[in-house]
C-alpha positions, 0 to 999 in steps of 0.5 A: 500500500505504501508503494502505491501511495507513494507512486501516486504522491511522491511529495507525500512519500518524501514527507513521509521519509522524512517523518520517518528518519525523525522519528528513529522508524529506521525500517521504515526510512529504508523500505522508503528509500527503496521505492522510485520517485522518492525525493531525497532532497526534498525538505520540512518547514525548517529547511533540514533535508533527510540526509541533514536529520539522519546525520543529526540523529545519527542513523549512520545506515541510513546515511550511507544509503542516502549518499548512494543516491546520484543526485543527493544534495550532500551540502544543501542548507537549513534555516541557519545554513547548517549542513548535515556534516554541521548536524553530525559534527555538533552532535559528536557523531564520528562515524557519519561525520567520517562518512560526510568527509569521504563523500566526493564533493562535501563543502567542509567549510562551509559556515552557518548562521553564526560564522561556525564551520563542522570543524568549529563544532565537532566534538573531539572527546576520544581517540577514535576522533582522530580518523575523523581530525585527520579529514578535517585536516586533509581537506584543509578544514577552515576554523577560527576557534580551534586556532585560540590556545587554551580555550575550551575549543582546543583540540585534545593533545591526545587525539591531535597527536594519534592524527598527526602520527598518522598523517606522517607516516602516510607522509600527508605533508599539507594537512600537518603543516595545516595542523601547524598553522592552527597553532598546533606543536608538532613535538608530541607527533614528532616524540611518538614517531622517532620512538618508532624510528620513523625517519621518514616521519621526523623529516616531515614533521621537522620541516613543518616544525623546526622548532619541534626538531630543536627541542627534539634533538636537545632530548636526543643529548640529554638522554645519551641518544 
């Protein structure tokens, strides 16, 4: 009956999805997903799409089945211009925020109402947030509040140090000097690295911040090594 009364009304279909996703009903959501004419794109009366309140509402399978859609409108704006990577980012959800930063095409700097952008409003707050730092990173993410230092917006030395280990051993060069130029030391990283003996790694990391190399080789003599 659902199928028939969707081929009949598509608009009502979309809304339908929409109330769906909304409301957790998460079967329903892909049973509709599954059905032709569907408007993913389509909105409710405060501009959020499906994909923006799946990401919101973080119903990961839900995303992933959204951006298979051709024609998704992966940056379409609300009311205050958040976008659905800004939903996933200011609700802590990392997973969809991973998912959002791989998609071809995703605006990351993209900024709302408040001149905030997804980096400006993601919430760092465990180790498993380092994948998602280094696509920020990667993609040269802009912000204005991560560059303050001892402010409540600061990313965690732990995670910032997992990103920057990983992105010199990838020998990812322009996200570690973007990490840098927000104001970030890059001597932890560089720390963690030459313990691997990664020479390869401390070159990059040296480069980047020859500061960080001094106070490393400085520690190198001090310990006899």
């Amino acid at each position: 009956a659902i199928k028939i009364l969707c081929a009949q009304d598509p608009s009502a279909g979309s809304k339908l999805l929409i109330s769906a996703i909304t409301s957790s009903n998460i079967v329903l959501a892909k049973q509709l997903l599954g059905l032709p004419g569907i408007r993913v794109n389509a909105h409710n009366e405060l501009g959020n799409t499906s994909l923006m309140l799946a990401a919101g509402n973080g119903h990961g399978d839900i995303v992933a089945q959204l951006l298979s859609v051709p024609d998704i409108a992966v940056n379409a704006t609300a009311r205050h211009n958040q976008t659905a990577l800004m939903y996933a980012a200011s609700r802590g959800h990392g997973a969809i925020a991973k998912q959002l930063l791989e998609f071809p095409g995703i605006n990351v700097n993209a900024r709302d109402s408040q001149g905030k952008t997804a980096f400006d409003l993601f919430k760092f707050t465990s180790l498993a947030d380092a994948a998602v730092l280094e696509l920020f990173l990667l993609k040269g993410a802009a912000t204005e509040l991560r560059k303050h230092a001892n402010t409540a917006t600061r990313i965690p030395e732990g995670i910032m140090k997992a990103a920057l280990i990983n992105l010199a051993c990838k020998g990812n060069i322009d996200a570690i000097a973007h990490a840098h130029s927000l104001g970030y030391s890059l001597y932890v990283a560089l720390v963690a690295v030459a313990e691997q003996g990664n020479m390869a790694a401390i070159k990059i990391l040296c480069a980047q911040d020859p500061s960080a190399g001094s106070k490393l080789l400085i520690s190198a003599i001090t310990s006899s090594n």
